[in-house]
FIKOLZA-330921 format. One record per atom (N, C-alpha, C): residue number from 1; chain; x, y, z. Coordinates in nm, 2 decimals, padded with zeros to 4 digits. Each point is the difference from the previous one (the first is absolute). Layout:
N
@resi=NUM&chain=A&c1=X&c2=Y&c3=Z
...
***
This chain:
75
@resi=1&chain=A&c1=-04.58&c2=02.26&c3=03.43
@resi=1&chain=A&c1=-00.14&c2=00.02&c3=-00.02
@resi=1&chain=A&c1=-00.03&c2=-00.03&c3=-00.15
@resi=2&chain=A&c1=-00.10&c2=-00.06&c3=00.01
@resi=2&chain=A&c1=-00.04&c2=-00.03&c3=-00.14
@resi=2&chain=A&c1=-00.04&c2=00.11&c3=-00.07
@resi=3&chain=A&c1=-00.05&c2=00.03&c3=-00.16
@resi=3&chain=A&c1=-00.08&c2=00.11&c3=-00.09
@resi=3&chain=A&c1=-00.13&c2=-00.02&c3=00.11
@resi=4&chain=A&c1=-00.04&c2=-00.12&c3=-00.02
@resi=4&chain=A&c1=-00.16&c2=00.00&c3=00.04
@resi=4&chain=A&c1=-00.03&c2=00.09&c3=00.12
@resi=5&chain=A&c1=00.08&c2=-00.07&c3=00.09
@resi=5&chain=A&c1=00.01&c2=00.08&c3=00.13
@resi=5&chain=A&c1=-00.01&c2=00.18&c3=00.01
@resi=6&chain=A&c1=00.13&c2=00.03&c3=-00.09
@resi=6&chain=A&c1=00.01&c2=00.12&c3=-00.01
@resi=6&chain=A&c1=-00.15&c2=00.06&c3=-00.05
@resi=7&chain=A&c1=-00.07&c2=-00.07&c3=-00.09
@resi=7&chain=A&c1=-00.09&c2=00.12&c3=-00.09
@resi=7&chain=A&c1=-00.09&c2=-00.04&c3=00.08
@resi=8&chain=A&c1=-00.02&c2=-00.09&c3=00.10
@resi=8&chain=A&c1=-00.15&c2=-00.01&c3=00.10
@resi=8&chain=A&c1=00.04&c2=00.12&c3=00.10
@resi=9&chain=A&c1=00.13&c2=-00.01&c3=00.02
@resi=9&chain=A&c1=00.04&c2=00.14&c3=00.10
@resi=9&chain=A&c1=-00.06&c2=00.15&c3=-00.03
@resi=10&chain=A&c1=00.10&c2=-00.01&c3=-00.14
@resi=10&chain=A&c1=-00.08&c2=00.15&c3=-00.09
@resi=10&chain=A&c1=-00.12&c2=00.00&c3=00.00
@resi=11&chain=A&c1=-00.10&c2=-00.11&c3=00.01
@resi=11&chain=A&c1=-00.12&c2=00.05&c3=-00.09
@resi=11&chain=A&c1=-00.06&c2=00.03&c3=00.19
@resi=12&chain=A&c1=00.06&c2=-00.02&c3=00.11
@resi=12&chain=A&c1=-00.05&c2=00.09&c3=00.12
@resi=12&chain=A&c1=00.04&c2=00.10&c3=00.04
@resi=13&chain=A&c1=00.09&c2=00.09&c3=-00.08
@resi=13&chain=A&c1=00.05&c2=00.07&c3=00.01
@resi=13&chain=A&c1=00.15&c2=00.00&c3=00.09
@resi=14&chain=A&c1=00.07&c2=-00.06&c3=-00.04
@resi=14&chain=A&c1=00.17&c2=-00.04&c3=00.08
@resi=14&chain=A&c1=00.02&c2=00.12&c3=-00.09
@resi=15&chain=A&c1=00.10&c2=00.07&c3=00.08
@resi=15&chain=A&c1=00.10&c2=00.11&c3=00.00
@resi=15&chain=A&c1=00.16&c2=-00.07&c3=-00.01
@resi=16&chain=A&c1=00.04&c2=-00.02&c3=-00.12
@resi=16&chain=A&c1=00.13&c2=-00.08&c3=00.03
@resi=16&chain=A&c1=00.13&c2=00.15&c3=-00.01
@resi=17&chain=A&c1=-00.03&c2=00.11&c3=-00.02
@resi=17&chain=A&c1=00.07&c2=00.10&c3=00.04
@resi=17&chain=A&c1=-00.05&c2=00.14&c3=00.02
@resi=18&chain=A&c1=00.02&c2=00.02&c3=00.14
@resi=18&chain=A&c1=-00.10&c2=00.14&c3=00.09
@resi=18&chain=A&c1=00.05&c2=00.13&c3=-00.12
@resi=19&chain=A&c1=00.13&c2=00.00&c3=-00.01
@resi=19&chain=A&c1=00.05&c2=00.08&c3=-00.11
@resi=19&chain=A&c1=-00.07&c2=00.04&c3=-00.12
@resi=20&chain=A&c1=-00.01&c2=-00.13&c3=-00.09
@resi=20&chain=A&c1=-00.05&c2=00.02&c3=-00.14
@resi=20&chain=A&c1=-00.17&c2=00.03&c3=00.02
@resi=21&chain=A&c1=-00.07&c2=-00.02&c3=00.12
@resi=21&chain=A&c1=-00.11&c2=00.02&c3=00.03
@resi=21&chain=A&c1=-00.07&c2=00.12&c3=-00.01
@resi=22&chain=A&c1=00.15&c2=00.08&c3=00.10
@resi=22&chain=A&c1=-00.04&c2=00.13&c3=-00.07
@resi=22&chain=A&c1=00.06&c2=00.10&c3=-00.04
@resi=23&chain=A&c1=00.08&c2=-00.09&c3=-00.10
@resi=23&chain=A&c1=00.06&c2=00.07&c3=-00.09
@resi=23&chain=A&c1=-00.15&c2=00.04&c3=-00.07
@resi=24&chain=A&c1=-00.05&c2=-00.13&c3=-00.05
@resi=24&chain=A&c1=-00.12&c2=-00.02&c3=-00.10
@resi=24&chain=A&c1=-00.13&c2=00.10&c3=00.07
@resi=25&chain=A&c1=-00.03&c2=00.04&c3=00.10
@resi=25&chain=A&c1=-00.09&c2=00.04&c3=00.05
@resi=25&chain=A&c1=00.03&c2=00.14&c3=-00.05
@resi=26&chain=A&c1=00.12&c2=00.00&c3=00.04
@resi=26&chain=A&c1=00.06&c2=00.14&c3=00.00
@resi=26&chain=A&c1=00.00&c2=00.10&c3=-00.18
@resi=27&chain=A&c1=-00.03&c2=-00.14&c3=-00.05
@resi=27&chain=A&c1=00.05&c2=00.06&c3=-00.14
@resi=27&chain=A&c1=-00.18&c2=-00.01&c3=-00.05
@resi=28&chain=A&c1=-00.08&c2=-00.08&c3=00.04
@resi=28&chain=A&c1=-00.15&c2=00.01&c3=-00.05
@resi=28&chain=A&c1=-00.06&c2=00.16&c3=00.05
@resi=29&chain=A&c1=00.08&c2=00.03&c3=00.11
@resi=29&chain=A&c1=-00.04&c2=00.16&c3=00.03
@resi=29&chain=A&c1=00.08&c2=00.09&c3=-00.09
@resi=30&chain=A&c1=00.11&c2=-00.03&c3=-00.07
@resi=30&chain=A&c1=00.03&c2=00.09&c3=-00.07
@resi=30&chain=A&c1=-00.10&c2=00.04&c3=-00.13
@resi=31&chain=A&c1=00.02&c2=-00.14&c3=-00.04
@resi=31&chain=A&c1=-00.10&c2=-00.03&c3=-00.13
@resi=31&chain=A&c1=-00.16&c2=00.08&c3=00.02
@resi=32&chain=A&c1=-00.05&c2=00.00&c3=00.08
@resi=32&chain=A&c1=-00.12&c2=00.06&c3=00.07
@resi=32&chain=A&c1=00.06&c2=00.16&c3=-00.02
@resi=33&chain=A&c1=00.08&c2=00.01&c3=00.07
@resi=33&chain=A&c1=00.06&c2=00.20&c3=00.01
@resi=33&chain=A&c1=-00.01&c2=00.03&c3=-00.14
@resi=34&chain=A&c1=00.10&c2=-00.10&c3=-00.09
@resi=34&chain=A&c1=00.00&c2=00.00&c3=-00.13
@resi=34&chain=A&c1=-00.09&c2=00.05&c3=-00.13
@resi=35&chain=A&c1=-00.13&c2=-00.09&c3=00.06
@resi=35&chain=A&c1=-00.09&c2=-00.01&c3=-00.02
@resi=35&chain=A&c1=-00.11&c2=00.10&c3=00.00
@resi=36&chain=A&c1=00.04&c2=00.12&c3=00.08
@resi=36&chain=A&c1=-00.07&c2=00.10&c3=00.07
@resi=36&chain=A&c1=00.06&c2=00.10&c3=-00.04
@resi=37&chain=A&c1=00.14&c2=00.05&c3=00.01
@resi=37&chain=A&c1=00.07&c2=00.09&c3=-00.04
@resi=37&chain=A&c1=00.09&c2=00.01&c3=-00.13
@resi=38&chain=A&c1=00.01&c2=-00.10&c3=-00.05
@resi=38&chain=A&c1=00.08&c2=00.00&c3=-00.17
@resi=38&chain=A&c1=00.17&c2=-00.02&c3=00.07
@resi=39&chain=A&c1=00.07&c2=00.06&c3=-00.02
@resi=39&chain=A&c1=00.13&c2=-00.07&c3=00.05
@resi=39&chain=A&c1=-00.01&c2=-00.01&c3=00.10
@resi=40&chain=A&c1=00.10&c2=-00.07&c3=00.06
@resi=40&chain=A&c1=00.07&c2=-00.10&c3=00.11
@resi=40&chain=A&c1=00.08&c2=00.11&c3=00.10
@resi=41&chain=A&c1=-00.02&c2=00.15&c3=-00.03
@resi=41&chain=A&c1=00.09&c2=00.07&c3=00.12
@resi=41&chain=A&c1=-00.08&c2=00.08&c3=00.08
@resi=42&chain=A&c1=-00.01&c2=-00.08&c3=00.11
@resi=42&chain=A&c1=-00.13&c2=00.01&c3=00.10
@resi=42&chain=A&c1=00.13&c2=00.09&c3=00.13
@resi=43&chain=A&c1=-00.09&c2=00.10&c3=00.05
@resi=43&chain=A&c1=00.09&c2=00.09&c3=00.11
@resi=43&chain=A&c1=00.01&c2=-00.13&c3=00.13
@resi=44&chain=A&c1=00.10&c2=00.04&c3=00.10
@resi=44&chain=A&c1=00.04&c2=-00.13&c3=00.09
@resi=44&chain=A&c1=-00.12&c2=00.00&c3=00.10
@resi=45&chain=A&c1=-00.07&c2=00.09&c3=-00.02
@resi=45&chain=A&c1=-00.18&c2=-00.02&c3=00.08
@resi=45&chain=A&c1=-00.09&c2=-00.05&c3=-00.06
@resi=46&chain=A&c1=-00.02&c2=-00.08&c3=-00.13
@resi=46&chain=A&c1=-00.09&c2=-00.04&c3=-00.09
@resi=46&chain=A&c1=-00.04&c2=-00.17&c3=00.10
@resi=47&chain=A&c1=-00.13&c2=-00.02&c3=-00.04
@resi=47&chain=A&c1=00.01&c2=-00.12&c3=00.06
@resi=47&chain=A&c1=-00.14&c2=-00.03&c3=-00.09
@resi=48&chain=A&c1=-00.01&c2=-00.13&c3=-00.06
@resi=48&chain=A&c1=-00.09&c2=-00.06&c3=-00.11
@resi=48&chain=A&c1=-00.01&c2=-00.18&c3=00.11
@resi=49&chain=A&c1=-00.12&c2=-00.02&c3=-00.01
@resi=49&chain=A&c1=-00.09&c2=-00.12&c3=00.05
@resi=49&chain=A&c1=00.11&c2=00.00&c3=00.15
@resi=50&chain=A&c1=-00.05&c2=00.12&c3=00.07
@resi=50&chain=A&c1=00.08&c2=-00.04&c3=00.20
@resi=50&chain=A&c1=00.09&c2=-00.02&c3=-00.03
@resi=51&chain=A&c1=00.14&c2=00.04&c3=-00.08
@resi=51&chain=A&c1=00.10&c2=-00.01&c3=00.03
@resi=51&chain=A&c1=00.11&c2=00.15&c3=-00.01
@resi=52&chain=A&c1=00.06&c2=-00.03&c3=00.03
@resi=52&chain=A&c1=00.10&c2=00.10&c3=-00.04
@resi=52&chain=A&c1=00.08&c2=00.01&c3=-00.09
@resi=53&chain=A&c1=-00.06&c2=00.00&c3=-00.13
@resi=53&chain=A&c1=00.12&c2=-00.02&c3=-00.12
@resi=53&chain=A&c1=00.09&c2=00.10&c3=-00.05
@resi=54&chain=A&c1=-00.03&c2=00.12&c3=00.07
@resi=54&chain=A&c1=00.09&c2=00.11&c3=-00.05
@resi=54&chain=A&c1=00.14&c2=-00.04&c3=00.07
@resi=55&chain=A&c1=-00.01&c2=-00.03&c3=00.11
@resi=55&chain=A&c1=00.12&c2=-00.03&c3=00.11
@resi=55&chain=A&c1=00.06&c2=-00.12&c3=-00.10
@resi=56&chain=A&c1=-00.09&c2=-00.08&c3=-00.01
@resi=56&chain=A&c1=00.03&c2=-00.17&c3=-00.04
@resi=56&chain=A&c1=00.10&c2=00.06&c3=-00.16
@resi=57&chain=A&c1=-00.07&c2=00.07&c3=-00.07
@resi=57&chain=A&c1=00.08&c2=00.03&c3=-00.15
@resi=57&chain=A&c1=00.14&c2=00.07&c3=00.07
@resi=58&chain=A&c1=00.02&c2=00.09&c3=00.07
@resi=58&chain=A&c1=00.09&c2=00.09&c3=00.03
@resi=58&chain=A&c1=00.08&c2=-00.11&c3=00.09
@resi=59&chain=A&c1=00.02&c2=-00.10&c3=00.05
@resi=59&chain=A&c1=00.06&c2=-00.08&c3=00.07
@resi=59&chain=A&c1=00.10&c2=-00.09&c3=-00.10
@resi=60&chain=A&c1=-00.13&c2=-00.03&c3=-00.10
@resi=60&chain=A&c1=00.04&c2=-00.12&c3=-00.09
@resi=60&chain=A&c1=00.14&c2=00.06&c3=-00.10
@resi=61&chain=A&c1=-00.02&c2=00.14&c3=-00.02
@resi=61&chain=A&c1=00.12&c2=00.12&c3=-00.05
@resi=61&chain=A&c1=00.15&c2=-00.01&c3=00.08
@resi=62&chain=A&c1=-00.03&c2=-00.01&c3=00.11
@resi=62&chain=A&c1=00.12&c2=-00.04&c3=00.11
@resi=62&chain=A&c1=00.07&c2=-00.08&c3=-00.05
@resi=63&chain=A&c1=00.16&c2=00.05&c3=00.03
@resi=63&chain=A&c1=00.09&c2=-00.15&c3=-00.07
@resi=63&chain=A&c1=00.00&c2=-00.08&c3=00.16
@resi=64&chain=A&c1=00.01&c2=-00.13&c3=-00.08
@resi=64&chain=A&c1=00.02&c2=-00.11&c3=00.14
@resi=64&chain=A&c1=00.14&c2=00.02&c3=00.09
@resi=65&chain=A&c1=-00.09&c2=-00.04&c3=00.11
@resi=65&chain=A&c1=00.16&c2=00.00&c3=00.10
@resi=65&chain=A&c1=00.09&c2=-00.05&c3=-00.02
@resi=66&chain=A&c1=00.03&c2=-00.11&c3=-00.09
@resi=66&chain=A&c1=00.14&c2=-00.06&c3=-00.06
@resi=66&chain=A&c1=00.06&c2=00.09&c3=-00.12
@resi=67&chain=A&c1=-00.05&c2=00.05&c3=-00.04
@resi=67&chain=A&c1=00.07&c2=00.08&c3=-00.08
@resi=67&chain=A&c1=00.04&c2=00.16&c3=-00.01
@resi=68&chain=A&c1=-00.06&c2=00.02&c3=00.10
@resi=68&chain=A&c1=00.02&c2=00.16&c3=00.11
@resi=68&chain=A&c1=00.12&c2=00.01&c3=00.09
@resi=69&chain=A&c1=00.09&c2=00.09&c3=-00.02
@resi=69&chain=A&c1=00.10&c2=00.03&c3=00.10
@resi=69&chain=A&c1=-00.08&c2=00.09&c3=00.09
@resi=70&chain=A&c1=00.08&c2=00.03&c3=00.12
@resi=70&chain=A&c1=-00.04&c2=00.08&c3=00.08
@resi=70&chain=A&c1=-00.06&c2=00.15&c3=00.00
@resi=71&chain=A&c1=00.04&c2=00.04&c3=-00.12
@resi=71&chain=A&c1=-00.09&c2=00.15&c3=-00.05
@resi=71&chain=A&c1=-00.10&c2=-00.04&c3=-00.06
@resi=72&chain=A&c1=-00.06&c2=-00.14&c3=-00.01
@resi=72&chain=A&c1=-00.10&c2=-00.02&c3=-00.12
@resi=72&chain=A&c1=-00.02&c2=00.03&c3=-00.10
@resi=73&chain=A&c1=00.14&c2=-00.02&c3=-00.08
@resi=73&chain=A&c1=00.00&c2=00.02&c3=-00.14
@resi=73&chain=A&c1=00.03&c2=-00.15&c3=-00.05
@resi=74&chain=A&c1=-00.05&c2=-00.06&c3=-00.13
@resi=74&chain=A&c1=00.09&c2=-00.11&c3=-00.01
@resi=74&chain=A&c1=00.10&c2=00.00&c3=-00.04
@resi=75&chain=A&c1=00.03&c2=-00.08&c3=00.02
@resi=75&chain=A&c1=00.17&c2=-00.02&c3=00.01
@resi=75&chain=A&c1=00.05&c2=-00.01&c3=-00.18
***
């Protein structure tokens, strides 16, 4: 696919990763909590612009499943 192609895509809104989508969505609500409360440690019930960012911050703290043995500690 060409540049051109691609940025006529973007400019209709193409989603080239559902992930980074909302990662970004995810993090404009932080910014917003942020924005409201002064730091960034929102209880796991906090939720800024319909989302759930308390859960979303307390998840993003989680070590990933490749690097977690079975007790969920990392390794």
């Amino acid at each position: 696919m060409t540049g051109l192609r691609a940025r006529r895509l973007e400019q209709l809104g193409m989603v080239w990763s559902l992930t980074g989508e909302r990662f970004q969505e995810n993090l404009e609500a932080a910014r917003a909590y942020y924005d409201q409360h002064c730091p960034l440690c929102a209880p796991t019930s906090a939720s800024a612009v319909d989302k759930p960012i308390g859960q979303w911050l307390s998840n993003s703290d989680a070590p990933e499943p490749s690097t977690a043995n079975r007790s969920g500690k990392p390794r």
